[in-house]
C-alpha positions, 0 to 999 in steps of 0.5 A: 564280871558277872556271877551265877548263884552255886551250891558252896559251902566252907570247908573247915579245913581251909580258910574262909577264902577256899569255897569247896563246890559239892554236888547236890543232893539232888542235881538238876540240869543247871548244876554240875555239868552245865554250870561249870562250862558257862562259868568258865565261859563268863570268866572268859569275856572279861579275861580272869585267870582262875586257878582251881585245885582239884582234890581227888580224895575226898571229890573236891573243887577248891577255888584258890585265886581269881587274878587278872589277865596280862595285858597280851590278849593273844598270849592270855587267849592261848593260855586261857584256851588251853588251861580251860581245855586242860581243867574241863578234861581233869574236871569231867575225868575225877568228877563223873557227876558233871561229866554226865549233867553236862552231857544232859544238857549239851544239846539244850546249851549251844555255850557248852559245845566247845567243852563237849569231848568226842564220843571216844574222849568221853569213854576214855575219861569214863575207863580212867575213873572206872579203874579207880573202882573197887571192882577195877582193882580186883581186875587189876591183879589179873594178865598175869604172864607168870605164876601167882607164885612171884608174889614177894621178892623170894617167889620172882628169885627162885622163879628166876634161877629156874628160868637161868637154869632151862636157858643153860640147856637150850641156849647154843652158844650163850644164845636162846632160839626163839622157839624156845623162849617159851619153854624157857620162861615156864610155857611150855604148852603155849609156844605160840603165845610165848613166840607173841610175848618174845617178838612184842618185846623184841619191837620194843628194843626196836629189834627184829632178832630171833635169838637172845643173850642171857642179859636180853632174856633177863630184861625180857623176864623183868618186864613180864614178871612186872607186878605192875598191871599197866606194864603186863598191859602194854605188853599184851596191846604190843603183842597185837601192835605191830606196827608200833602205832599204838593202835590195834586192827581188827586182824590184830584183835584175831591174832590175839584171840588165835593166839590165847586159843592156841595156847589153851587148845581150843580149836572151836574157838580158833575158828571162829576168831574172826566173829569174835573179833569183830564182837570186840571191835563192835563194843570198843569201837562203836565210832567205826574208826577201824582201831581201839587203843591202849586205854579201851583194851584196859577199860575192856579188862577191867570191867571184866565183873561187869560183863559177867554180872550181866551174863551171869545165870539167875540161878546163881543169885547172891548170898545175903545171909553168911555164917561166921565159920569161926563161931562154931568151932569151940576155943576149948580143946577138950571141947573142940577135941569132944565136937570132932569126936562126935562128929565123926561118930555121927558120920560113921557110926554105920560103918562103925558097928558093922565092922565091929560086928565082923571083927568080933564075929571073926575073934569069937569064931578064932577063940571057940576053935582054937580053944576045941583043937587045944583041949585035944590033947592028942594032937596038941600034944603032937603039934601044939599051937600050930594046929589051933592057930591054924584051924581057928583061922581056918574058921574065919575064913569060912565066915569070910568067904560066906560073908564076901558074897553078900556085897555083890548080891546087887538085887537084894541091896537095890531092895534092901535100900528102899527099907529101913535098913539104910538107916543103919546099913551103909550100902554106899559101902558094899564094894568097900567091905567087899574088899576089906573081907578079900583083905581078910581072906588074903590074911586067913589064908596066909595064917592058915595054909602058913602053919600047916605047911611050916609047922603042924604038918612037919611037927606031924610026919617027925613026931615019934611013935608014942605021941602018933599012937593015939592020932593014929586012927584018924590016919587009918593007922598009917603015919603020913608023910609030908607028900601024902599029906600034900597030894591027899584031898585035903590038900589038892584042894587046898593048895588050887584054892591058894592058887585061884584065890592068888590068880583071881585076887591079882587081877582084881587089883586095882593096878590091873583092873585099870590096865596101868601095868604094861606086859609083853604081849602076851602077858598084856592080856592079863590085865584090864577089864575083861582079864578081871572080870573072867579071873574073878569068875574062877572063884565059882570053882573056888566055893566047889573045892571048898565044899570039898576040902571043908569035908574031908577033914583028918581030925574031924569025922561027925557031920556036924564038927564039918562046918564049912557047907553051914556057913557058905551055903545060904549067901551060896545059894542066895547069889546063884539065885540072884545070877538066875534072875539076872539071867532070866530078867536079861532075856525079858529085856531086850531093848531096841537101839532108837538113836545113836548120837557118836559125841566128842570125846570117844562118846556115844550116846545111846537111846533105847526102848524102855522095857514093859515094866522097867522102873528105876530111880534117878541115880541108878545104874544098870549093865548092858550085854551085847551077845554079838561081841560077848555073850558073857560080859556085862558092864555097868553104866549110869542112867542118865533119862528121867524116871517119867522118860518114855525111853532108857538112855545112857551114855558110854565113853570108849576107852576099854575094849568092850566099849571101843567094841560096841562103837565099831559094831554100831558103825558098822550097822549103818554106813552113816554113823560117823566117829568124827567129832561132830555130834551126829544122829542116827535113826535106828529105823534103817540100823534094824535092817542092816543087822544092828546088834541086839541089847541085852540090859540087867538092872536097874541097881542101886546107887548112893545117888538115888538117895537124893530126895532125902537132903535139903540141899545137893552138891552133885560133883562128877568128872568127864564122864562122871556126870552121868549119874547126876544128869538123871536127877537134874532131869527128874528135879526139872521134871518135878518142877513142871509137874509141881508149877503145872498142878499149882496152875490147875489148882489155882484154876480150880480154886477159882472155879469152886470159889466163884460156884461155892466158896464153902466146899472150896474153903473146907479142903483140907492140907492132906489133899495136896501131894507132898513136896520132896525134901530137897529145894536146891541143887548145886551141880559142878561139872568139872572135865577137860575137854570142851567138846564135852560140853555136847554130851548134855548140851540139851540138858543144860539149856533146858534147866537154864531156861526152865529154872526160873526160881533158881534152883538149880545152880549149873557150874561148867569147869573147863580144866584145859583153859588156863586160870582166870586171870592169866594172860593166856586166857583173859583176852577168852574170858572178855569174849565170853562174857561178851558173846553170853551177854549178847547172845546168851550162849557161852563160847566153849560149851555152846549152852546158855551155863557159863563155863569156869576156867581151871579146877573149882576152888572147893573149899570156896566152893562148900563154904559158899553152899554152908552160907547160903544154906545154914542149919540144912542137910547137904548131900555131896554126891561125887562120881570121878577120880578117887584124889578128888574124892578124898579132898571132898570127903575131908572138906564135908568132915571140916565144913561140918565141923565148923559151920551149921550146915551138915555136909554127907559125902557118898561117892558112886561105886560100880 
């Protein structure tokens, strides 16, 4: 028997008799792959049995015996055939090195073509060692048909007596009707995928049933709670198997796709199910055989990280440095106790000294009153405490409905912002304070009017004749009765105050501001926007009656001990100056409607004319009137073009009357503007000729966004429409970079020019030439939103920054909320399409953008613990726009985050 010279070592843990063949260092194409088939090719001419174990482990090939074969050449050539096919196929499976070196050398080696494998036996032994990776076993936790919550034996028990207790309810008779298999089981939204699951299980059993007994469903539940990742697997290949051959079609691949859109409400994507088909079938099914198996739909899933890798934005690049959390928070509980204090002094120091400014102001005020009435003693002696208590919080809310006009002064705030004053002034807070001091006025007046109608006014009209004599002149020598002290001015006015503020301050809660109490008709009219905005404007006769109660006092009769018109007349006359301008700048900037795009999701998009002289800044809002639906309401909405945009644009969702007004208005100037959900573009040239309604705007306003330049970082959240204020400054950071890598070309080509006429003149300029860079270098916007024809809204948007962005600045992160998790089988099978389409095509499937979309809610904590990584020591401003649930969770994760690591989270919210 011949022999060829290999690579062997001894392994230490065998006998001197066991060599252990290692892949070399550096394999060259007669080792590995095309060595192994000519040795075994050399046994064959002289007949040997070699036996060879295979240790998966630690990748060895151990030689145990070489023995000769038996006498019966036929029988000896049957078994050598096929232990040699049997052990190339185990070799090649566990070992890629030889599978890819023989492979290399096939078409150079004619001895080797025996043991070559068809292409598709070739991918089936890749996919088997390709599960054996780390990122295969990640995947492997993923097609869950049930809940994570059936981790652990307890979990899958307590799920089971929920299921038992829904199939009580809809069972007839013992037995649960098809239709209902899904409701039962937990997928209630997704019959369709459920009826899948029902009928694949069915055909196993080898049934054609359309109901089941509680045992049968218990059967079913066990195979689909199986935490075994082949049994969820073959479950979903026979949901498109059925024909029971173990091969899926291309029609079955559509059926399963249908079947995931459906379950997830993706109607786009149910349309195009035949397309992406065929991109699956394209990828597993390169030989064109018509079919894929069950081990090409597992390879599809598991390297499911692969294909995202690979169609995975640059902007997303990896983090390499990391901050360990739990360094930074101290094991001392006074001093971690110490860090949380300072920390949260750091964070709301603001907010701090201004309320604590207002709380004394308002106890200074209480204490001088109530001491003044207490050393009179006349009426003391008449009325005792009620009158002081009663007067001392008279004088605070005086304070308070001077003080309450200031927060809704939005022109002097915008200015004010652009000073100093936002060191210390938390204008983020201004609708905040504006209803804690509602809160105060509410509690003054209670205190207020409580003891002058339960106490001092009794204790007055009952008191007797020698106590009254010396008030006697201040009620013109006539004791009052308790309906005169009513029906006077003092108290006319007083009780309509009491009773506008009531009006006035319910509409204004949040319950009926946001139309969430129903009433009969037509009592419903007093709830919503509008019932909020004209109740509130009742306050103006508010201020006149108090001018008028605050003058007409008993007790007091020199000008100066009737203080009222000191304290509310400067912020009186401050905001009727700030409604004259608005006013007046409204008239100056009447804007033309240039395009109107009518977006999925009860959106449109409006493109007007830029006023002369309108400037603002991202971030910032402004209010829109239209005179033909009202010529007194205003509303606010964000602005989402750039500041270097030669047009204003913003964008409105319909869901209140005004809004659901305006879409009819502009529909009806133009026969073609469709409402369908198809994006349409409408040129105003012919809506001007139709009577298109005018546009009146107001503003612009500040934000907490516009303050974006003043971090090193920016996590940017908004919710459905909440995104608008943030695709301003992702305009004007893409407008940024332009400018900056434009003027950085220039440069460079002028530094050439002067470097090749005088390198003296281009060496002596200075840094101060060059422009100041902004402050912030990187940009994390989550936009999180149910509904995929969203994604339309700001689809230009997104590609533009995708393509434009090469140094990845900004990070895109698309959430679609109604496509279930990751990992869920209802949604993988949309997840392997995806990354396919974005890998090949670079469009992802549900937004149409080149930004992939997430599937379910943000992990947020995952969320700001990888931003305090990947930025450590840097300020980051967390910039929300949405629900006020989610904002208290951000609020709390910047407070944590900051606590623990060195990353400086500051949360700001968006108010209108």
């Amino acid at each position: 028997m011949t022999t060829e010279k290999v690579t062997a070592s001894f392994s230490p843990k065998r006998s001197s008799n066991g060599h252990r063949f290692e892949q070399p260092e550096e394999t060259t194409s007669s080792v590995g792959g095309a060595m192994l088939p000519k040795f075994l090719s050399d046994l064959s001419q002289d007949l040997v049995e070699v036996t060879l174990e295979l240790n998966d482990d630690n990748d060895e090939i151990v030689l145990c015996s070489v023995a000769p074969a038996s006498d019966d050449m036929s029988a000896a050539d049957g078994i050598l055939q096929r232990s040699m096919s049997a052990t190339s196929r185990r070799i090649r499976r566990t070992f890629g090195w030889l599978r890819s070196a023989s492979s290399r050398t096939t078409a150079s080696n004619s001895e080797s073509l025996e043991f070559a494998l068809s292409a598709r036996d070739a991918r089936r032994l890749k996919a088997k060692l390709q599960r054996k990776r780390s990122s295969a076993r990640r995947a492997l936790d993923g097609l869950r048909f049930i809940s994570r919550t059936t981790v652990g034996a307890n979990g899958a028990e307590e799920l089971w007596k929920q299921v038992e207790a829904r199939f009580e309810s809809l069972a007839d008779d013992g037995l649960l009707a098809r239709p209902d298999f899904g409701e039962c089981i937990g997928m209630v939204d997704s019959e369709e995928f459920a009826v899948g699951i029902f009928d694949a299980l069915a055909r196993r059993r080898g049934q054609n049933i359309t109901k089941i007994t509680k045992e049968e469903l218990r059967e079913f539940w066990l195979q689909i709670s199986d935490n075994s990742f082949d049994a969820r697997l073959q479950i979903f290949f026979d949901m498109a198997d059925s024909n029971e051959d173990g091969r899926i079609t291309r029609a079955g691949v559509q059926e399963l796709i249908m079947l995931s859109a459906s379950a997830n409400k993706l109607s786009k994507l149910k349309e195009q199910a035949e397309e992406y088909a065929s991109l699956i079938m394209e990828e597993l099914d390169p030989e064109n055989l018509g079919y894929i198996e069950l081990w090409q739909l597992e390879a599809l899933l598991l390297q499911r990280d692969v294909y995202i890798n690979y169609s995975r934005p640059l902007s997303t690049a990896s983090v390499a440095w990391s901050q360990n959390l739990s360094s930074f928070m101290p094991k001392n509980l006074f001093r971690r106790l110490s860090r949380s204090l300072q920390c949260f002094m750091l964070e709301n120091w603001q907010r701090g000294w201004i309320i604590l400014l207002w709380v004394i102001a308002m106890a200074s005020l209480f204490a001088w009153k109530f001491y003044q009435y207490r050393k009179n003693r006349a009426a003391f002696q008449v009325m005792r405490y009620c009158l002081p208590v009663a007067k001392g919080a008279g004088e605070t809310l005086k304070l308070n409905m001077a003080l309450i006009l200031l927060p809704v002064c939005r022109n002097t705030l915008t200015w004010l912002r652009s000073t100093r004053a936002r060191s210390f002034i938390p204008f983020d807070d201004n609708i905040n304070f504006h209803k804690i001091i509602a809160f105060a006025i509410a509690v003054g007046i209670i205190v207020h009017a409580g003891n002058h109608l339960t106490c001092d006014f009794p204790r007055l009209v009952n008191s007797s004749p020698e106590k009254f004599a010396p008030l006697s002149s201040d009620f013109h020598g006539t004791k009052p009765t308790y309906k005169f002290l009513l029906t006077g001015a003092e108290g006319v006015t007083g009780i309509l105050m009491v009773i506008l503020i009531a009006i006035s301050f319910t509409l204004a809660a949040r319950r009926f501001r946001r139309n969430m109490v129903r009433l009969p008709a037509p009592f419903n009219k007093l709830t919503g926007f509008n019932a909020f905005w004209y109740s509130h404007h009742l306050l103006g006769l508010v201020y006149v009656l108090l001018l008028i109660h605050g003058s007409c006092l008993y007790l007091a009769h020199k000008w100066y001990e009737k203080t009222t018109w000191m304290y509310i007349s400067v912020p009186l006359l401050l905001y009727i100056a700030e409604r004259s301008v608005r006013t007046c700048r409204s008239q100056h900037y009447s804007v033309k409607i240039l395009k109107v795009l009518v977006l999925p999701g009860n959106v449109i998009s409006l493109i007007m004319s830029k006023p002369p002289g309108f400037k603002y800044k991202s971030g910032q809002y402004i209010f829109l009137q239209c005179p033909t639906i009202s010529p007194f309401e205003w509303h606010p909405f964000s602005i989402t073009s750039a500041p270097g945009d030669d047009h204003l644009s913003v964008h409105i969702r319909t869901v209140g009357d005004w809004t659901k007004e305006l879409k009819r208005v502009i529909a009806e100037g133009d026969d073609s503007t469709s409402v369908d959900h198809q994006a349409r573009l409408v040129h105003i040239g012919n809506l001007d000729q139709r009577g298109q309604p005018r546009l009146f705007v107001d503003g612009p306003y500040g934000a907490p966004a516009q303050e974006y330049r003043n971090y090193d970082v920016l996590l940017l959240v908004g919710l459905g429409i909440g995104a608008t204020p943030f695709i301003s400054i992702l305009r004007d950071l893409l407008n940024s970079t332009k400018t900056a890598e434009e003027q950085m070309n220039s440069n460079t080509e002028t530094s050439r020019s002067e470097d090749s006429q005088n390198s003296f003149t281009s060496s002596s300029l200075t840094p101060g030439d060059k422009k100041k860079p902004q402050r912030n270098t990187n940009a994390h916007f989550y936009w999180v939103t149910r509904e995929p024809g969203s994604f339309e809204w700001f689809k230009g948007v997104m590609d533009e920054i995708a393509e434009m962005d090469q140094k990845g600045q900004i990070e895109l992160h698309n959430y679609l909320t109604s496509v279930y998790e990751e990992g869920d089988a209802r949604s993988t099978l949309i997840t392997m399409v995806q990354a396919l389409n974005h890998a090949k095509h670079g469009v992802d499937i549900l937004s149409g953008t080149r930004v992939r979309t997430h599937f379910a809610r943000p992990n947020w904590k995952e969320v700001f613990t990888k931003i305090a990584s990947k930025h450590p020591y840097s300020t980051v401003g967390v910039f929300y726009c949405g629900m006020p649930m989610l904002a208290k969770e951000l609020k709390v994760l910047s407070h944590e985050l900051s606590h623990k690591t060195s990353t400086r989270f500051e949360f700001h919210k968006e108010y209108f």
